[in-house]
C-alpha positions as CSV (number, residue, x, y, z in Angstrom):
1,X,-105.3,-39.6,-140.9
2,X,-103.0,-36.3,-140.3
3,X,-99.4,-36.7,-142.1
4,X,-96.8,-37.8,-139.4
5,X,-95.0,-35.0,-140.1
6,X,-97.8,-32.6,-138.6
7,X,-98.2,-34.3,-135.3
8,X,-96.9,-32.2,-132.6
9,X,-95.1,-35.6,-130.9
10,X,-93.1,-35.6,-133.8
11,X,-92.3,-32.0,-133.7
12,X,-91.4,-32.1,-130.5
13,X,-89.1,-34.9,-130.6
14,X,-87.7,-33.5,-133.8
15,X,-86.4,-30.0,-131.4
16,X,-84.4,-32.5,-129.7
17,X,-82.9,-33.8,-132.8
18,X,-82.3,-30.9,-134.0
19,X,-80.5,-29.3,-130.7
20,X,-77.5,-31.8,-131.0
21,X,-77.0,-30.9,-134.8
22,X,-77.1,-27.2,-133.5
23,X,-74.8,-28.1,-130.9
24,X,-72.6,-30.0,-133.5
25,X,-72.6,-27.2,-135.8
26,X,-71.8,-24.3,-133.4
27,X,-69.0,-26.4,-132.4
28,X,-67.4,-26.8,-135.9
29,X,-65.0,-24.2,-137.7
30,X,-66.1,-22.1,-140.2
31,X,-68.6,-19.4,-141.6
32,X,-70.6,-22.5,-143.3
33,X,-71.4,-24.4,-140.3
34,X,-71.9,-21.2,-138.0
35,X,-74.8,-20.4,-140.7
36,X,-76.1,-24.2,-140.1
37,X,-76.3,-24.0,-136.8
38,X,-78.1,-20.3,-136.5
39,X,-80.5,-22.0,-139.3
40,X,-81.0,-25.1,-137.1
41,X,-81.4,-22.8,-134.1
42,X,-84.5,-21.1,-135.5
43,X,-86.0,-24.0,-137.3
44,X,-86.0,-25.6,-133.9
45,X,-87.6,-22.5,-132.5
46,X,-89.9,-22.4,-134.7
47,X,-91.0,-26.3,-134.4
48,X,-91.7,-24.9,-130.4
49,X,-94.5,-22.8,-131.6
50,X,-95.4,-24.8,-134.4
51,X,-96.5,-28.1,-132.7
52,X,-98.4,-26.0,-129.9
53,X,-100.2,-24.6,-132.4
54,X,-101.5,-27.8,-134.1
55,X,-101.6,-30.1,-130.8
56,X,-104.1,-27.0,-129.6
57,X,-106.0,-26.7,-133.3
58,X,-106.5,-30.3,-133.8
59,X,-106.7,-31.3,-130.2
60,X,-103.7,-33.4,-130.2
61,X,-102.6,-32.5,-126.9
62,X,-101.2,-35.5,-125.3
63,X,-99.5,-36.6,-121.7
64,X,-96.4,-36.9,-123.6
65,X,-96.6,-33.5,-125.6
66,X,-97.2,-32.3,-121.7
67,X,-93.9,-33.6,-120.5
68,X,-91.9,-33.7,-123.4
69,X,-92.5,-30.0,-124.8
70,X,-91.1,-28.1,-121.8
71,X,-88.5,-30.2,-121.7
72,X,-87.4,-29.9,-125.2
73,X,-87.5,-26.2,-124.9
74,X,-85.7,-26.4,-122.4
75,X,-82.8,-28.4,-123.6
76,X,-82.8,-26.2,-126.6
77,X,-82.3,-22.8,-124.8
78,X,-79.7,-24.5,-122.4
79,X,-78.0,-26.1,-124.5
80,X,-77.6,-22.7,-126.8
81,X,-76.4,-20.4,-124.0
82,X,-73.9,-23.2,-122.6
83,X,-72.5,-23.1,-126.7
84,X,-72.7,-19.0,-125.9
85,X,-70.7,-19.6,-122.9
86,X,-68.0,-21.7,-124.3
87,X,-67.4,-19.2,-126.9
88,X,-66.9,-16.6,-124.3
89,X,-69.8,-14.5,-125.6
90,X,-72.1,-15.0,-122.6
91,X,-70.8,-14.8,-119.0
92,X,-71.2,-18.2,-116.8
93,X,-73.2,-16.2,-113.9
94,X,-75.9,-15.5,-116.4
95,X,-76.3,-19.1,-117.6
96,X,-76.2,-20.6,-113.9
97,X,-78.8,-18.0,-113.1
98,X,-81.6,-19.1,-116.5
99,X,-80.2,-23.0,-115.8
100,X,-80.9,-22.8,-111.8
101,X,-84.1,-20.9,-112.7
102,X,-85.3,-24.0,-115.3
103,X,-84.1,-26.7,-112.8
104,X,-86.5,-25.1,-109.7
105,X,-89.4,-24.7,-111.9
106,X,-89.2,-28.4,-113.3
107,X,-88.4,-29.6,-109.6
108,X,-92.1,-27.7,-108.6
109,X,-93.4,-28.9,-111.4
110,X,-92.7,-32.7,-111.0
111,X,-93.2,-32.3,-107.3
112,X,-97.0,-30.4,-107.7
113,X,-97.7,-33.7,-110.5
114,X,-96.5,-36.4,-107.6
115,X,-99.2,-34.5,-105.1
116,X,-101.7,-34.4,-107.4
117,X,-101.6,-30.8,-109.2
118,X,-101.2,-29.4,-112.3
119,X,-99.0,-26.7,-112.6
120,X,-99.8,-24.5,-115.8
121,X,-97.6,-22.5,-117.4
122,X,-97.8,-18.5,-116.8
123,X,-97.8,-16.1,-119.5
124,X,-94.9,-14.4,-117.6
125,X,-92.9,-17.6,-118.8
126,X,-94.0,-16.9,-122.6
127,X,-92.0,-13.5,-122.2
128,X,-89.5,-15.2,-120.5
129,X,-88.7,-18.0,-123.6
130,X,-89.2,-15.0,-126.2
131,X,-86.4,-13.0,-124.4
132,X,-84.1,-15.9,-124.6
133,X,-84.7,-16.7,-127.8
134,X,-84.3,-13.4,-129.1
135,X,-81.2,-12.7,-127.3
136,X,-79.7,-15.8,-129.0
137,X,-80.9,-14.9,-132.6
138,X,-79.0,-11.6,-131.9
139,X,-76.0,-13.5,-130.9
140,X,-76.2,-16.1,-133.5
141,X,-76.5,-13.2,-136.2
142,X,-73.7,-11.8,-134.7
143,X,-71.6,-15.0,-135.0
144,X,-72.7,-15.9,-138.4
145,X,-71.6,-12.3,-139.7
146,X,-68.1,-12.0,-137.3
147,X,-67.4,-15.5,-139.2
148,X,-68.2,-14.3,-142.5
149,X,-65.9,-11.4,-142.1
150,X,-62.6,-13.1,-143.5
151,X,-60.5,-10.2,-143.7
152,X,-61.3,-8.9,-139.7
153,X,-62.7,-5.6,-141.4
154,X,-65.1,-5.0,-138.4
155,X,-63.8,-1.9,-136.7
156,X,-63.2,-1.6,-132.8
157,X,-66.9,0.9,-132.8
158,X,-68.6,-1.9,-134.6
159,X,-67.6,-4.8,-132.8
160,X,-67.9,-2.4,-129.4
161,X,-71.7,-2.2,-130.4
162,X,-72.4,-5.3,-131.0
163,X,-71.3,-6.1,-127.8
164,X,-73.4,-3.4,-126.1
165,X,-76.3,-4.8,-127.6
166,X,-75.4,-8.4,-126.8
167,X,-74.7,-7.7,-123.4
168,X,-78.2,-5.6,-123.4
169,X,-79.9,-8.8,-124.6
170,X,-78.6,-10.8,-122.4
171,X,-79.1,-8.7,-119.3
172,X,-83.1,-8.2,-120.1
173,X,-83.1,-12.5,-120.6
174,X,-81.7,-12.6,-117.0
175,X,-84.1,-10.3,-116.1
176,X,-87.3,-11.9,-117.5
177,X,-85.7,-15.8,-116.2
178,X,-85.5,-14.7,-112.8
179,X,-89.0,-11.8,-112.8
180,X,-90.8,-15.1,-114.3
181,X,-89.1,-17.6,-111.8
182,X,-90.3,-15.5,-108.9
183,X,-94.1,-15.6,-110.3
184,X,-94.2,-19.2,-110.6
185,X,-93.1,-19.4,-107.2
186,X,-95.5,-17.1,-105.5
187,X,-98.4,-17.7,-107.3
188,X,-98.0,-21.8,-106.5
189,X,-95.9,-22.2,-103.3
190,X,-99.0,-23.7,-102.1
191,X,-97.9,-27.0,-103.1
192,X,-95.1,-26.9,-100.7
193,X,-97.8,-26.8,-97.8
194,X,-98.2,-29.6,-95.6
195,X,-101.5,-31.4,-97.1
């Protein structure tokens, strides 16, 4: 018997967990919990990868991994960018865009499963979850160090940078949510045909 602590199930429902002690934490004062929460950030992220990896290696794939996974991932990246947002690092337009985008695909998807289809997931997605989660490590390292800077000793450049880069980050996420949304779309609007 495989320790629970392996089964993807429990991985999964562990990212959830885990999201509203990141949220928790991003909402708190303080250089100590902005580190907790960029560690929580990318243990969840990892836990995404992680119980793929074994539900696929020790065929545990399941109904509920099916449903569940996405769903978690989902709430994770959501839930990250809506923190980004209410710190005033990412603008609102780019979060309705990657939240509309994840609310049409899971709409499709649902509606495909009630006709009968399977909808599977496109690699174009893959690039899509890596760009968001890497545009929110950059900003969560930026966090974690503007936090740890006590004495404001970032100059204007520096911070100006940093900003660039963010803003870079965030435009290429955009980019890949909607390039990625589009795919999904063409490549099954068939299931929006009249049977």
């Amino acid at each position: 018997m495989r320790p629970l602590f392996l089964s993807p199930n429990t991985l999964t429902i562990s990212r959830i967990v885990l999201t509203f002690f990141f949220i928790l934490a991003m909402c708190a004062e303080g250089f100590i919990f902005k580190l907790l929460g960029a560690i929580i950030f990318f243990l969840a992220s990892f836990t995404d990868y992680y119980d793929g990896y074994i539900a696929k290696k020790h065929k545990m794939v399941s109904d509920f991994g099916k449903l569940m996974d996405p769903i978690a991932d989902k709430f994770l990246m959501l839930s990250a960018f809506l923190v980004f947002v209410k710190m005033g690092i990412v603008p609102v337009i780019a979060f309705l865009i990657i939240f509309g985008r994840e609310v049409f695909i899971t709409f499709m998807r649902l509606y495909a499963k009630h006709q009968g289809h399977i909808l599977a997931a496109e690699k174009f997605g893959k690039y899509k979850t890596v760009s968001q989660v890497f545009c929110s490590g950059v900003i969560l390292i930026y966090i974690v160090l503007r936090s740890a800077d006590s004495t404001n000793s970032w100059s204007d450049l520096t911070i100006s940078r940093w900003q660039e880069f963010i803003d870079f980050t965030i435009m290429v996420a955009v980019l890949m949510t909607l390039a990625s949304g589009l795919s999904y779309y063409v490549n099954n609007k068939q299931v929006f045909r009249p049977q």
